[in-house]
N, C-alpha and C positions, 0 to 999 in steps of 0.2 A: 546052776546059775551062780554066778557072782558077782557081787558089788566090790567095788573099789572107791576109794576115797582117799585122795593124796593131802598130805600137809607137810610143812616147810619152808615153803617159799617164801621170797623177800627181798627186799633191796640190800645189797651189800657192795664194797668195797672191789676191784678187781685186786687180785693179789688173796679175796676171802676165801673162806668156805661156807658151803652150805650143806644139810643133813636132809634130804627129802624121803619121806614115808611113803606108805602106800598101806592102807590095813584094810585086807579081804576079809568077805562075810562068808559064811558057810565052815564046813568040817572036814573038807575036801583040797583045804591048802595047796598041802604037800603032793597034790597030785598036778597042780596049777607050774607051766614055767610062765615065768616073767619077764618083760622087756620096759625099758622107761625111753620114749620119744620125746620130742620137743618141736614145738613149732614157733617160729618167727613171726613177724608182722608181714605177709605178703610174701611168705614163703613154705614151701610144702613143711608139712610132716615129716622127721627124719629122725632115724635111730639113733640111742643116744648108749643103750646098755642091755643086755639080756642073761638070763639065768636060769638054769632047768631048776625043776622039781626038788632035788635032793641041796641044791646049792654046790654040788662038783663040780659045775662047768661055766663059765662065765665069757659072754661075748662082748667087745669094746668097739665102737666108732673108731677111727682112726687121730677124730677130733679131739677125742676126751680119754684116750687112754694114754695113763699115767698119772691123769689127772683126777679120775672120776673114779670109784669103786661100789659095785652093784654086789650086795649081799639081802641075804634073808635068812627071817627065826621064823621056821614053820608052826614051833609053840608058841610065837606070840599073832600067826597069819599076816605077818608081816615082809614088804621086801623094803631096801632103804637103795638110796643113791647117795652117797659121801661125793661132794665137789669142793675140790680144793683147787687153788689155785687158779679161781675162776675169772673168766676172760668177759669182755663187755659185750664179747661173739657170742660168751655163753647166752645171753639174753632169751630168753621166750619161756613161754607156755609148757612146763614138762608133765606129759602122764604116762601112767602108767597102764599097762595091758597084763591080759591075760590068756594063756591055753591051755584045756586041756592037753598034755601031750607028753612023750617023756622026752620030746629035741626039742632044740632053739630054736628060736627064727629070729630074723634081724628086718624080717620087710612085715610093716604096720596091718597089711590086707589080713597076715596069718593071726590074727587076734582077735577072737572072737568079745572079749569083754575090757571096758575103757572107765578110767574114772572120769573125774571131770576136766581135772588140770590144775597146776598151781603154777603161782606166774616167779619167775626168779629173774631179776635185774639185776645186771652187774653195773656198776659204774665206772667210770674211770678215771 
């Protein structure tokens, strides 16, 4: 089992950045890959960034890369989302997931564990 719990989020400036956490429970981290989704108001769930277990492989939206950067310290059971340059598109609800697994996935179904959510507003 895992818990997750995201913080970060907030109102910022378009043109800002933002730093979002993610800190899982258990001793089982580094065996965890990660992905960070985001949802809209009256719009599906959709991938935002994903990361295996070891931190070697990292998968982008087409949306947010170059813009967003998905990393993790398995000594601290931590993953992060770095968003810079963030857009008023970026707007919604971002969580974070989890799997057991040693591949990525980029589709929300393959995620067995979810935090709750933090809300990030861009303005413009």
């Amino acid at each position: 089992q895992v818990q997750l719990v995201e913080s970060g989020g907030g109102l910022v400036q378009a043109g800002g950045s933002l730093r979002l956490s993610c800190a899982a429970s258990g001793r089982t981290f580094s065996s965890v890959a990660m992905g960070w989704f985001r949802q809209a108001p009256g719009k599906e769930r959709e991938f935002v960034a994903a990361i295996n277990r070891s931190g070697g492989r990292t998968v982008y939206a087409d949306s947010v890369k170059g813009r967003f950067t998905i990393s993790r310290d398995n000594a601290k059971n931590t993953v992060y989302l770095q968003m810079d340059s963030l857009k008023p598109e970026d707007t919604a609800v971002y969580y974070c997931a989890g799997k057991y697994t040693t591949a990525v996935f980029t589709r929300a179904y393959a995620y067995d564990y979810w935090g709750q959510g933090t809300q990030v507003t861009v303005s413009s």
